[in-house]
ZADREN-507339 format. One record per residue: chain; y, z, x of N, C-alpha, C, O in turn. Coordinates in Angstrom, 3 decimals. Layout:
BEGIN
 chaine      nc2      nc3      nc1     cac2     cac3     cac1      cc2      cc3      cc1      oc2      oc3      oc1
      A        Y        Z        X        Y        Z        X        Y        Z        X        Y        Z        X
...
//
This chain:
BEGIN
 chaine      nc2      nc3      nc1     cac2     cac3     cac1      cc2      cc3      cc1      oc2      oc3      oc1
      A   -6.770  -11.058   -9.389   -5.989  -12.061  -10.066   -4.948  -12.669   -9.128   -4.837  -13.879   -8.928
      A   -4.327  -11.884   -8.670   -3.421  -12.535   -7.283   -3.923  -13.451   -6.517   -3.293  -14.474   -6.249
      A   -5.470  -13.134   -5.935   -6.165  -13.781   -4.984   -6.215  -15.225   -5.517   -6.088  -16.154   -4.719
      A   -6.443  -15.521   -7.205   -6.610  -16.758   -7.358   -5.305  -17.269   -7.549   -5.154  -18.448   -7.228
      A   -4.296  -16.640   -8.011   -3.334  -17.284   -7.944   -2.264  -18.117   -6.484   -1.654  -19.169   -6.294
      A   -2.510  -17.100   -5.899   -2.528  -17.391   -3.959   -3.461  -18.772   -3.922   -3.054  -19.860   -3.517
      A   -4.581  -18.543   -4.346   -5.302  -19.734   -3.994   -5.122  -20.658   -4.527   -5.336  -21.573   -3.731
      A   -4.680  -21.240   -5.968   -4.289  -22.358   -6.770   -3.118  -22.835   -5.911   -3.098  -23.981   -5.462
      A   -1.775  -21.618   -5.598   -0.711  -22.264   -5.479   -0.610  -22.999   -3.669    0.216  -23.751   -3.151
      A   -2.033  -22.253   -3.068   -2.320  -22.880   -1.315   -2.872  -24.437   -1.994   -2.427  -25.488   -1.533
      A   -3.726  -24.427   -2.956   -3.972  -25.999   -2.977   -3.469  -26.698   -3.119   -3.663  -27.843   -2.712
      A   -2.273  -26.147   -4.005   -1.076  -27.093   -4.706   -0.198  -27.504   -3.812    0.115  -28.693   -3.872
      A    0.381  -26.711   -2.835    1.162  -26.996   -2.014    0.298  -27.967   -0.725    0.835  -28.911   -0.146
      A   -1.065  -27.509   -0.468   -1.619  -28.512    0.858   -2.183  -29.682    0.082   -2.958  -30.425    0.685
      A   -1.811  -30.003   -1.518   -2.669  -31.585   -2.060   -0.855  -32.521   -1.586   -0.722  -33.614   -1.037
      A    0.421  -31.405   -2.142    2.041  -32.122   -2.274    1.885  -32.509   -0.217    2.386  -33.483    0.343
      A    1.273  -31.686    0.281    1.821  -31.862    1.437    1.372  -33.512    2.595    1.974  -34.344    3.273
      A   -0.690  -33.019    2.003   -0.591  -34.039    2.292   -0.538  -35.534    1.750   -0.810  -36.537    2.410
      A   -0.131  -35.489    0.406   -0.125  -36.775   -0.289    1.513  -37.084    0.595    1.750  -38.206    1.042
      A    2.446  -36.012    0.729    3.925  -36.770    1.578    3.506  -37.396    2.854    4.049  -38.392    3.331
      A    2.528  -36.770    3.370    1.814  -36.710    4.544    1.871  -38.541    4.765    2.511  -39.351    5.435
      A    0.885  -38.545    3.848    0.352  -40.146    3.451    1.297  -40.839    3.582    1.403  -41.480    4.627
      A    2.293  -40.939    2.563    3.403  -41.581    2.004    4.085  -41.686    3.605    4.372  -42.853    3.872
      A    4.309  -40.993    4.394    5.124  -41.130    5.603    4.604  -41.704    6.418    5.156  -42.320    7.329
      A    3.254  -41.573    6.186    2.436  -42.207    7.308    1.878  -43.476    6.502    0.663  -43.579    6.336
      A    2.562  -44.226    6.113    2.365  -45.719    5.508    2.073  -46.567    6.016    1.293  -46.162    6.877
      A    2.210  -48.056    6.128    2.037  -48.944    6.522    2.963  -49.334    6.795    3.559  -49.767    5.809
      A    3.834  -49.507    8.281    4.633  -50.373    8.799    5.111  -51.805    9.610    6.186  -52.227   10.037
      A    3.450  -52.401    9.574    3.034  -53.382    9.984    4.612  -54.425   10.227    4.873  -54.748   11.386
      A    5.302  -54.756    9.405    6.416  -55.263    9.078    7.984  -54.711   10.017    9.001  -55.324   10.340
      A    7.594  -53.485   10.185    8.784  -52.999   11.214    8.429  -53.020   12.949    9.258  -52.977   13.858
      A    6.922  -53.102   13.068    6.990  -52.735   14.678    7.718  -54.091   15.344    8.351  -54.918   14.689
      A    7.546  -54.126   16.431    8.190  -55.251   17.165    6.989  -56.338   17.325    5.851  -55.939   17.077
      A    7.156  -57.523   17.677    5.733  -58.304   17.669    5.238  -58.102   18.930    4.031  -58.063   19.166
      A    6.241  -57.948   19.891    5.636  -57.477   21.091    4.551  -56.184   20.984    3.552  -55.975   21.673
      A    5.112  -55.392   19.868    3.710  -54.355   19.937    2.276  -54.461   19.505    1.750  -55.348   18.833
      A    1.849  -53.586   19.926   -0.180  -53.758   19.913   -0.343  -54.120   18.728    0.571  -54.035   17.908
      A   -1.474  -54.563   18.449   -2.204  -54.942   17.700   -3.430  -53.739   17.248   -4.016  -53.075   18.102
      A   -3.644  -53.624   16.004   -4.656  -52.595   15.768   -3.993  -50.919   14.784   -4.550  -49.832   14.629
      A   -2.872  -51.336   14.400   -2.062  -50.229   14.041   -1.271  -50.744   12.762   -0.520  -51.719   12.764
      A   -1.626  -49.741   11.409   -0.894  -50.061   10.525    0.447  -49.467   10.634    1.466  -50.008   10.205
      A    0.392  -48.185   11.304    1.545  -47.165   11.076    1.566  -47.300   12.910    0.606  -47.611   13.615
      A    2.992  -46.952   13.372    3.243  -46.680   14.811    4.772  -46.166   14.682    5.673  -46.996   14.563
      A    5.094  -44.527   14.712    6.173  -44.207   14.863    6.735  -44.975   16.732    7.383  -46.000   16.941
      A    6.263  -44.159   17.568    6.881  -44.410   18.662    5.377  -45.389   19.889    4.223  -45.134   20.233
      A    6.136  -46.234   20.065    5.163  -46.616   21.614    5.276  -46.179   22.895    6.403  -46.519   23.252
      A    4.931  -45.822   23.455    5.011  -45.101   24.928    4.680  -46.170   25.869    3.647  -46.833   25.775
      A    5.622  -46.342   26.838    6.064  -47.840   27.801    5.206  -46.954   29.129    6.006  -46.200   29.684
      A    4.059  -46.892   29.630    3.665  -46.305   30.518    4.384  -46.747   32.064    4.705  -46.038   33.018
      A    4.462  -48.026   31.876    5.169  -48.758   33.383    6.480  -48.432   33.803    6.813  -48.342   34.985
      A    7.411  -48.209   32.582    8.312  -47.467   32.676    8.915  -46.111   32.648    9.809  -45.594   33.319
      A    8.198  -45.704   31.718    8.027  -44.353   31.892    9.261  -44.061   30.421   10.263  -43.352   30.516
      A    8.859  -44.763   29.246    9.784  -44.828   28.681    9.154  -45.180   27.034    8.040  -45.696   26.950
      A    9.772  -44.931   26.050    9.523  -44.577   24.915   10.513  -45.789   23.590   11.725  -46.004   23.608
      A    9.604  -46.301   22.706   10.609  -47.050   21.591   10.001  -46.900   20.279    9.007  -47.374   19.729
      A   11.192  -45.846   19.862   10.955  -45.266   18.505   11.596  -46.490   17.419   12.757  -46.812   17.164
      A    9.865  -47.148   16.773    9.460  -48.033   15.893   10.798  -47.940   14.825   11.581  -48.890   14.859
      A   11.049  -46.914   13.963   11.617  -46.849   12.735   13.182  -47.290   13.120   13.750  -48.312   12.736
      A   13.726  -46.246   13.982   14.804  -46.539   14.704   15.382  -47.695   15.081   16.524  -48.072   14.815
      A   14.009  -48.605   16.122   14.512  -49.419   16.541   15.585  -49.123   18.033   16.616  -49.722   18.339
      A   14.935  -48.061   18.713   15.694  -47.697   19.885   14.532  -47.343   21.047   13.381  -46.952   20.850
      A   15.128  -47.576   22.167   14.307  -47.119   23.506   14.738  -45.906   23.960   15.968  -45.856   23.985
      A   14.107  -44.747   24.389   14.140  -43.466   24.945   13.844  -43.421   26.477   12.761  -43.793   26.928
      A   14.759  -42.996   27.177   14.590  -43.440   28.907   15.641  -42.610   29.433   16.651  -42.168   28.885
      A   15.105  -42.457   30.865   15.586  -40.973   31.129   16.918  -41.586   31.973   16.744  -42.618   32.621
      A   18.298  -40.921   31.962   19.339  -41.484   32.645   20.100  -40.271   33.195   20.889  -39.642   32.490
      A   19.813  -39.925   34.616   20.471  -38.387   34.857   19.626  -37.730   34.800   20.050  -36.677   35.275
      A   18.087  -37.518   34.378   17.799  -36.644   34.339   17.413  -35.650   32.178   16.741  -34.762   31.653
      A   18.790  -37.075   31.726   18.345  -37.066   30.300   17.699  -37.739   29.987   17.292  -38.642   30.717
      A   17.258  -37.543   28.502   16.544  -38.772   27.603   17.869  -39.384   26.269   18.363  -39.042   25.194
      A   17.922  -40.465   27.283   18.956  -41.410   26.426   18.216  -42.229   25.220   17.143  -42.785   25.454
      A   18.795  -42.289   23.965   18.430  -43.450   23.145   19.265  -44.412   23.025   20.386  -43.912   22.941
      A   19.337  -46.106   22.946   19.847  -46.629   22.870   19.157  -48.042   22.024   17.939  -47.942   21.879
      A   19.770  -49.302   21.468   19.115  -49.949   21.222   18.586  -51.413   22.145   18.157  -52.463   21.667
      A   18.769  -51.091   23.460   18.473  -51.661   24.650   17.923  -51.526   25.767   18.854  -50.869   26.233
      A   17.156  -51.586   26.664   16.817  -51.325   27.713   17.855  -51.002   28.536   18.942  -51.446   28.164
      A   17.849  -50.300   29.645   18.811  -50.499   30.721   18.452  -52.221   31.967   17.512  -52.972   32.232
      A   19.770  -52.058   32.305   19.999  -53.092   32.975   18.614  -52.875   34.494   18.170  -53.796   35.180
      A   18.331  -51.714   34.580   17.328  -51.781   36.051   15.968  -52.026   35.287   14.961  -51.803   35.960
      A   15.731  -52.560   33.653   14.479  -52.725   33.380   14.524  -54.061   33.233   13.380  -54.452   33.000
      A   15.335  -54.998   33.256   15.917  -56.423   32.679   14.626  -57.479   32.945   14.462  -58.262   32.009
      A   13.940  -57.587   33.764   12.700  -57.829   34.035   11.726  -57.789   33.619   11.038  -58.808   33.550
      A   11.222  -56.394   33.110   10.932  -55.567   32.024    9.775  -56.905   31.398   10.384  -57.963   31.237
      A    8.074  -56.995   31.001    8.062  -57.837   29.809    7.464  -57.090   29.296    6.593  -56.512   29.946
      A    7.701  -56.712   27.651    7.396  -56.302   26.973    6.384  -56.612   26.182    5.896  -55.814   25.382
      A    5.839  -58.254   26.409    5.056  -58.634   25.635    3.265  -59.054   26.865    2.164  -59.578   26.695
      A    3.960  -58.463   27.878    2.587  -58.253   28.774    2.327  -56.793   29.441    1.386  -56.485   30.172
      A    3.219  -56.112   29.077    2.468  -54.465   29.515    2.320  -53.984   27.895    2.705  -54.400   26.803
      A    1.256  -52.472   28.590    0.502  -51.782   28.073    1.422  -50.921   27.033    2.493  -50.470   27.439
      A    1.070  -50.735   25.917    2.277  -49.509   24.689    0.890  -48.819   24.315   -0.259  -49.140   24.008
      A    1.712  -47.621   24.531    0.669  -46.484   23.923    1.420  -46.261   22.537    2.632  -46.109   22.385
      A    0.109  -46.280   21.242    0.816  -45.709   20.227    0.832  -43.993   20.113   -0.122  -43.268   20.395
      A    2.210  -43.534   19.610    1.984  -42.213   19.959    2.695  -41.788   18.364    3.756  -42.347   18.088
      A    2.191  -40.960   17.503    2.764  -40.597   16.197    3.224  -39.391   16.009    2.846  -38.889   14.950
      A    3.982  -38.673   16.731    4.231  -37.209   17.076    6.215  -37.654   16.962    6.738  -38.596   17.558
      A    6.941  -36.661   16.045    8.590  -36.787   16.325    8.880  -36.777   17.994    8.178  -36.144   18.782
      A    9.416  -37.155   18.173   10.144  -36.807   19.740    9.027  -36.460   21.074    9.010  -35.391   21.684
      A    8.399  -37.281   21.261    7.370  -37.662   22.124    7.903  -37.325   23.506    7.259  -36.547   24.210
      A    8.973  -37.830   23.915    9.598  -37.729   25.223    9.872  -36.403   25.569   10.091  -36.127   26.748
      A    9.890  -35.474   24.630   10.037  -33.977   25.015    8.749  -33.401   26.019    8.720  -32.684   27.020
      A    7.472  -34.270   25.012    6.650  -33.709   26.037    5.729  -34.779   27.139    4.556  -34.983   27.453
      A    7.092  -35.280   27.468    6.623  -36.628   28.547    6.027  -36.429   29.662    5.450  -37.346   30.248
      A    6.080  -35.180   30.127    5.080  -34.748   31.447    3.569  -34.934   30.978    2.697  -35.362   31.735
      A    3.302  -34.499   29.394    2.081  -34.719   29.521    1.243  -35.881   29.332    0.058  -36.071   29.607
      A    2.637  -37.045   28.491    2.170  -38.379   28.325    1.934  -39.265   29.438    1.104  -40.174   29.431
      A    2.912  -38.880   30.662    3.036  -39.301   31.474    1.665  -39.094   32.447    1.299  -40.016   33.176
      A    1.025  -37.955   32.401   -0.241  -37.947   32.714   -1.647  -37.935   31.964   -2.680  -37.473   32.449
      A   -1.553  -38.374   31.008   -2.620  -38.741   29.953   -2.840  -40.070   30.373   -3.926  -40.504   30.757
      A   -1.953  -40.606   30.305   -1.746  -42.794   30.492   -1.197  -43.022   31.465   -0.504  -44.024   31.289
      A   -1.066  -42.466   32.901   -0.946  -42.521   33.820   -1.889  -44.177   34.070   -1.257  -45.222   34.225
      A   -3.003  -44.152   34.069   -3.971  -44.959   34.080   -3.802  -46.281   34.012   -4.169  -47.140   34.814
      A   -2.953  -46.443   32.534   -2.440  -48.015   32.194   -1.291  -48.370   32.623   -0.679  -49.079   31.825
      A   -0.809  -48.161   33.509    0.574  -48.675   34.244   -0.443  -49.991   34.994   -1.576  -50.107   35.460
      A    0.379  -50.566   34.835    0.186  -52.215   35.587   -1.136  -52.851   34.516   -1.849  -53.711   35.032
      A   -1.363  -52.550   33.466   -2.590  -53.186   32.274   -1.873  -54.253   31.936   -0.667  -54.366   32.154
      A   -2.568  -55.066   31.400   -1.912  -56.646   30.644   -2.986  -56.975   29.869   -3.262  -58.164   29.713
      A   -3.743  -55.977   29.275   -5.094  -56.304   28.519   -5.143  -56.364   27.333   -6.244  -56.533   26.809
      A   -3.665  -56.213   26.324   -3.504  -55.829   24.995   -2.907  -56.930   24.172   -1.778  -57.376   24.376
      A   -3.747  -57.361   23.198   -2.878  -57.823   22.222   -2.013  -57.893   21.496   -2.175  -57.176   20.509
      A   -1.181  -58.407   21.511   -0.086  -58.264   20.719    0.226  -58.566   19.028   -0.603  -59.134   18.318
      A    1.507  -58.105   18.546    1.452  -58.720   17.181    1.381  -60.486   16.729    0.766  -61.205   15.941
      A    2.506  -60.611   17.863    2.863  -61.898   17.784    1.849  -62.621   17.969    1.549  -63.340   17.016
      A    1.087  -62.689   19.055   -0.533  -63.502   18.851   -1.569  -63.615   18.340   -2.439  -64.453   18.576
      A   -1.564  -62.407   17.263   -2.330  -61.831   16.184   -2.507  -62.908   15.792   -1.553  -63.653   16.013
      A   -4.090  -63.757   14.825   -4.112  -64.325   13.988   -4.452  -63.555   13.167   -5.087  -64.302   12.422
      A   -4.512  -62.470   12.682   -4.861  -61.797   11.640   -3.538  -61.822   10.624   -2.385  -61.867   11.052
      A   -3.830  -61.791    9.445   -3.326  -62.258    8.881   -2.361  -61.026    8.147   -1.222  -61.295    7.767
      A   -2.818  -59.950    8.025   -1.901  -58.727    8.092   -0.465  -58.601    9.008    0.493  -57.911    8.660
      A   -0.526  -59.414   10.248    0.661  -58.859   10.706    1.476  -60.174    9.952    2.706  -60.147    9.995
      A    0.889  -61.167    9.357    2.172  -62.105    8.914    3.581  -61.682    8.187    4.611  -62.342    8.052
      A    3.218  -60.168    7.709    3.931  -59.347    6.826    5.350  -59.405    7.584    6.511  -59.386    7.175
      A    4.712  -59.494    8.988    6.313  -59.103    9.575    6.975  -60.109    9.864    6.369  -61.117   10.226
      A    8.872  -60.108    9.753    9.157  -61.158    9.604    9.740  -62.052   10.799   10.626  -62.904   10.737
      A    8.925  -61.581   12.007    9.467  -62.010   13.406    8.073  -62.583   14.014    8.147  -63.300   15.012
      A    6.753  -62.278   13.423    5.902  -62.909   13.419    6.179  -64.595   13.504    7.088  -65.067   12.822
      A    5.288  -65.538   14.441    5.170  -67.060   14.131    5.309  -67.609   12.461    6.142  -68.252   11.822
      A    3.926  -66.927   12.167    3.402  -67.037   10.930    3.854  -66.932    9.753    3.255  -67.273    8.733
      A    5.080  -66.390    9.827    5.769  -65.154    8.720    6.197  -66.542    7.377    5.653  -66.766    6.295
      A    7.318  -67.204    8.031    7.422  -68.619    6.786    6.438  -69.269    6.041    6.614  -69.738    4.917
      A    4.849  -69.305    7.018    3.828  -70.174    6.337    3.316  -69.038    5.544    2.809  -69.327    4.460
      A    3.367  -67.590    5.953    2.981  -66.597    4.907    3.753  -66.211    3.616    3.330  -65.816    2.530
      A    4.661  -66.379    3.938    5.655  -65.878    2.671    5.590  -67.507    1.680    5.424  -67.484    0.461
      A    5.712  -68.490    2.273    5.927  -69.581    1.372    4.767  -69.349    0.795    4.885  -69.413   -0.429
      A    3.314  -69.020    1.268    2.112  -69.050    0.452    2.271  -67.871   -0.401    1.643  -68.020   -1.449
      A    2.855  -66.812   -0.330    2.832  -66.087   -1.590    3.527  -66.225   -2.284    3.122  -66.029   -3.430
      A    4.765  -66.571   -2.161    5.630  -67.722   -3.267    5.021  -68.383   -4.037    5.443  -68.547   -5.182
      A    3.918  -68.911   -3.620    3.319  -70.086   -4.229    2.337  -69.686   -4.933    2.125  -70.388   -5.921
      A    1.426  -68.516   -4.737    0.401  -67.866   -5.071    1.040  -66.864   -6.284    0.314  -66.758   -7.273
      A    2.435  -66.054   -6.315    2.911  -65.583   -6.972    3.370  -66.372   -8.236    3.097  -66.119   -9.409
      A    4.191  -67.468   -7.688    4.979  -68.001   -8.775    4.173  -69.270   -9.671    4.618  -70.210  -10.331
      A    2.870  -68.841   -9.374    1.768  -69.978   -9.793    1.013  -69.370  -10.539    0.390  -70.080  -11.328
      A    0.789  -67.994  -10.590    0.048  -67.129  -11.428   -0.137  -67.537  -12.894   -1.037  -66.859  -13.388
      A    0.349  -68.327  -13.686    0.332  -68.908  -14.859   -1.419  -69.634  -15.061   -2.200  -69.648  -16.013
      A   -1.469  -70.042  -13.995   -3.033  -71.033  -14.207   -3.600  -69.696  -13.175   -4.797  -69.531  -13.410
      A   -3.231  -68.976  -12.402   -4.673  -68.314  -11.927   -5.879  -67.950  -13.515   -5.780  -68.019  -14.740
      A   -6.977  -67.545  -12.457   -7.808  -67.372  -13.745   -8.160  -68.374  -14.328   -9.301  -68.157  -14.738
      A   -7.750  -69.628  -14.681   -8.133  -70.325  -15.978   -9.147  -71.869  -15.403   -9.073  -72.423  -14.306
      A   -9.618  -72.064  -16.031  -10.915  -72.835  -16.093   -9.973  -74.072  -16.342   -9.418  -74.014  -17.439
      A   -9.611  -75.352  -15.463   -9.430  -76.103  -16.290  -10.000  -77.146  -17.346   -9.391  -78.075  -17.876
      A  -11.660  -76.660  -17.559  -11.738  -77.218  -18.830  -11.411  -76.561  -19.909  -11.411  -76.934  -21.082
      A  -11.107  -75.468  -19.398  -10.724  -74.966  -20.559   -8.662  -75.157  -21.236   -7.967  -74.321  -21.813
      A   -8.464  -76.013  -20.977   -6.746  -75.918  -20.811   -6.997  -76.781  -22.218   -8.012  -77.282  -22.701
      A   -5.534  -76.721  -22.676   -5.554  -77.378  -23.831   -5.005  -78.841  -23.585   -4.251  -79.064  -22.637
      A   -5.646  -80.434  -24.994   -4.936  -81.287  -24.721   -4.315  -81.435  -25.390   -3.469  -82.321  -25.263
//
C-alpha cells in the first residue's frame, strides 16, 4: 500500500513539476532583443561566442568577465563598443547562470567566432516575431489586431445574411 501511495504522490509531484516546467519555459518571442536569432520561442541567455560573453534575455543584462570576474551590467563595456550585435553569431543557451560553466561553452562554440550566417529577429518576415515591440513590423502588427479584435462584431457573418 505504501508502494502505491509513493507512486501516485511521484506522479503528482513530476505532472506539478513539469507543467511549472512549461509555464517557465514559455514563449518569449516579445522580450529577446531583435538583434537575436531567429528560430526560438523561449531564449533565457545567448552566448556572444566572439566575445566571449553572455546576455541574459529576461534581465536584459550582459555577463563579461572584468578582473577575472563575471560582471553583469546593462551594457557592454567600452573595449566592445564596436561590438555588432546584429552580425555575429548568439548561441541560445537555457541553463541559469551559463557563465559559470564558460570553459565549456567556450569550447563547444569555439567554432562560430567570426560567423555572420544567422538571422535575426529584426529581419524576420515571419510573422511571430511581430509580437515584439522593437521589431520593424510591430505597429503594422498590432494596428492589425486592433482591427481584427475590435471588429469581431461581423467576424463570422455572411453578409447576406445581415439584416435590412
Amino acid at each position: 500500500m505504501r508502494y502505491v501511495l509513493v507512486l501516485i504522490a511521484a506522479v503528482l509531484l513530476s505532472s506539478t513539476v513539469d507543467a511549472q516546467l512549461r509555464i517557465n519555459l514559455g514563449f518569449n518571442v516579445d522580450r529577446q532583443p531583435v538583434w537575436g536569432p531567429t528560430g526560438y520561442d523561449h531564449a533565457e541567455y545567448y552566448y556572444l561566442p566572439d566575445i566571449e560573453a553572455y546576455y541574459n534575455v529576461p534581465q536584459h543584462k550582459y555577463y563579461y568577465q572584468e578582473k577575472g570576474r563575471w560582471i553583469g551590467r546593462s551594457t557592454l563595456p567600452y573595449r566592445y563598443r564596436n561590438f555588432d550585435l546584429y552580425h555575429s553569431y548568439k548561441v541560445v543557451v537555457n541553463e541559469p547562470t551559463p557563465y559559470r560553466n564558460h570553459a565549456m561553452y567556450r569550447d563547444k562554440y569555439a567554432s562560430f567566432k567570426g560567423r555572420h550566417d544567422q538571422e535575426v529577429i529584426r529581419d524576420s518576415r515571419d510573422s511571430k516575431y511581430y509580437v515584439n515591440p522593437n521589431h520593424p513590423e510591430h505597429k503594422n502588427w498590432s494596428k492589425q489586431q486592433k482591427h481584427d479584435n475590435g471588429n469581431g462584431k461581423d467576424k463570422g457573418r455572411d453578409k447576406n445574411s445581415e439584416r435590412k
